[in-house]
N, C-alpha and C positions, 0 to 999 in steps of 0.2 A: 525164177524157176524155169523157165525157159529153153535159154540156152543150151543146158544140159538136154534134152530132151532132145535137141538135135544129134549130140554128140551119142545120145547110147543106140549103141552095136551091139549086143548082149546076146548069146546063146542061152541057154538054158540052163547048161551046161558049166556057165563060169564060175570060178569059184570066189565064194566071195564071204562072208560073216552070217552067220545066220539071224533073221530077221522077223517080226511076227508078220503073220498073213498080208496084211493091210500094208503092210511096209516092207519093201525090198534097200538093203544094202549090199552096193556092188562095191570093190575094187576098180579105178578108176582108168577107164582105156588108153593108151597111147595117144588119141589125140586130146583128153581130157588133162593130162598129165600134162602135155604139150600148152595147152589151153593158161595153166597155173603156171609154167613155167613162165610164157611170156606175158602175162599178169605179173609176177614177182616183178619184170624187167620192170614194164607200167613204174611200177611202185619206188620202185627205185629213182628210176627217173624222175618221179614225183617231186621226190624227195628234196633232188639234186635242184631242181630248179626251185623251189617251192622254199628248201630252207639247207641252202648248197653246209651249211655248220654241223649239220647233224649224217652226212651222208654218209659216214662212214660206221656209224651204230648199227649197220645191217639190218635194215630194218625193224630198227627195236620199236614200242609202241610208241612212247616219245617221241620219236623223228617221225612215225607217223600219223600225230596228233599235230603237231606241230607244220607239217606238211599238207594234210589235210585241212586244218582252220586256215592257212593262208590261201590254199584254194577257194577253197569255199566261199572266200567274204569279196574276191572278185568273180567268182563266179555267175554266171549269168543263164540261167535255167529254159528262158528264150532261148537263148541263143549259140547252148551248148548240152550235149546228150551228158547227163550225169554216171551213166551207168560205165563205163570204163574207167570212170574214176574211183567209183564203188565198189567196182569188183576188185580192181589191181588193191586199193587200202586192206578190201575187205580178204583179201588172199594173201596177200601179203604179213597180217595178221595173225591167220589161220597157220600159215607154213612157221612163224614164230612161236607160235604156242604150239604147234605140233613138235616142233625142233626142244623146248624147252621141256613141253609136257608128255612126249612117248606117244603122242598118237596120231593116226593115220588118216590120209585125205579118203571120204567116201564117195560116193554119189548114192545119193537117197533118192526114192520115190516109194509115193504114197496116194492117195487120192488127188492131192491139191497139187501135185507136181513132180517136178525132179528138180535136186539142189545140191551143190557141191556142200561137204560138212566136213569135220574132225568125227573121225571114230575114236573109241576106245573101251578099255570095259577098265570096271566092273557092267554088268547090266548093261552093252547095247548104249555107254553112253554116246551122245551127241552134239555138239556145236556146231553154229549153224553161221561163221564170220561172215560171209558175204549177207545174209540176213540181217546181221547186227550191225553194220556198218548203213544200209539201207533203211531199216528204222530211222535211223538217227539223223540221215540225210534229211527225210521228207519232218521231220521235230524239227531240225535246224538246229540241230548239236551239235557238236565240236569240242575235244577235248576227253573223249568219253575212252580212249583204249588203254594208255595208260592207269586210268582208274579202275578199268575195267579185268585188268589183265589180272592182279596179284588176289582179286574176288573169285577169279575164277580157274588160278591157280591155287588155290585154297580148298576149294570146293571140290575139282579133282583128286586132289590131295585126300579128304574126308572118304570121298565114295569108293578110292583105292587103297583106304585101310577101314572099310567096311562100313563105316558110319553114315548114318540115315541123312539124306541128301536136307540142303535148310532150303 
């Protein structure tokens, strides 16, 4: 949550999705924007080294499952900052199911911080990829987006034809 918190510039003024008190969603700044962009590259890059078979699925969840567990099982937590690799997976992800699902990069803040998310509505919905990818780092999971994805393309699917969220 961090990060972001560097990144917002905010007027008052900006327009952005309306929010309840406690929680502001903005539309995300030029260098936020910036920020995802070259995350995506990260990811890609990942990809290409990590598991050069699948690089050209455009970062579908797959190549980044598959991408992801071969990092991770040489990965060395000593002796390498996990968080660029979290975030590029974790945005990487997000920009796929935003592309697939209709919906929009945020940046949320609330009491416990500010964090890049998926928007969309019905209701102010939220997705929170770089969160979900970081769970799963510190559980030492692997394997989780592609399982992950068609659950929560479904569940979208429910709450934008009205039905009571499971």
């Amino acid at each position: 949550m961090g990060l972001f918190d560097l990144f917002r510039r905010r007027s008052r003024s900006s327009t952005a999705p309306a929010a309840s008190p406690a929680r502001s969603i903005l539309n995300p700044n030029p260098a936020e924007l910036r920020w995802i962009q070259e995350n995506l590259a990260l990811a890609q890059q990942l990809v290409q080294l990590f598991a050069p078979e699948l690089a050209t699925l455009t970062l579908a969840p797959h190549a980044l499952d598959e991408a992801y567990a071969r990092w991770f099982a040489q990965h060395r937590p000593e002796q390498e900052d996990p968080n660029p690799i979290i975030n590029a997976v974790g945005l990487a992800y997000g920009q796929y199911m935003a592309d697939q699902l209709s919906l929009e990069w945020a940046v949320v803040s609330d009491a416990q911080g500010t964090d890049i998310a998926l928007h969309g509505e019905p209701n102010q919905m939220l997705i929170f990829p770089t969160a979900l990818v970081a769970k799963r780092y510190h559980s030492r999971q692997t394997g989780f987006l592609s399982l992950l994805y068609p659950l929560m393309r479904d569940e979208v699917a429910r709450l934008r034809a009205g039905e009571d969220p499971k």
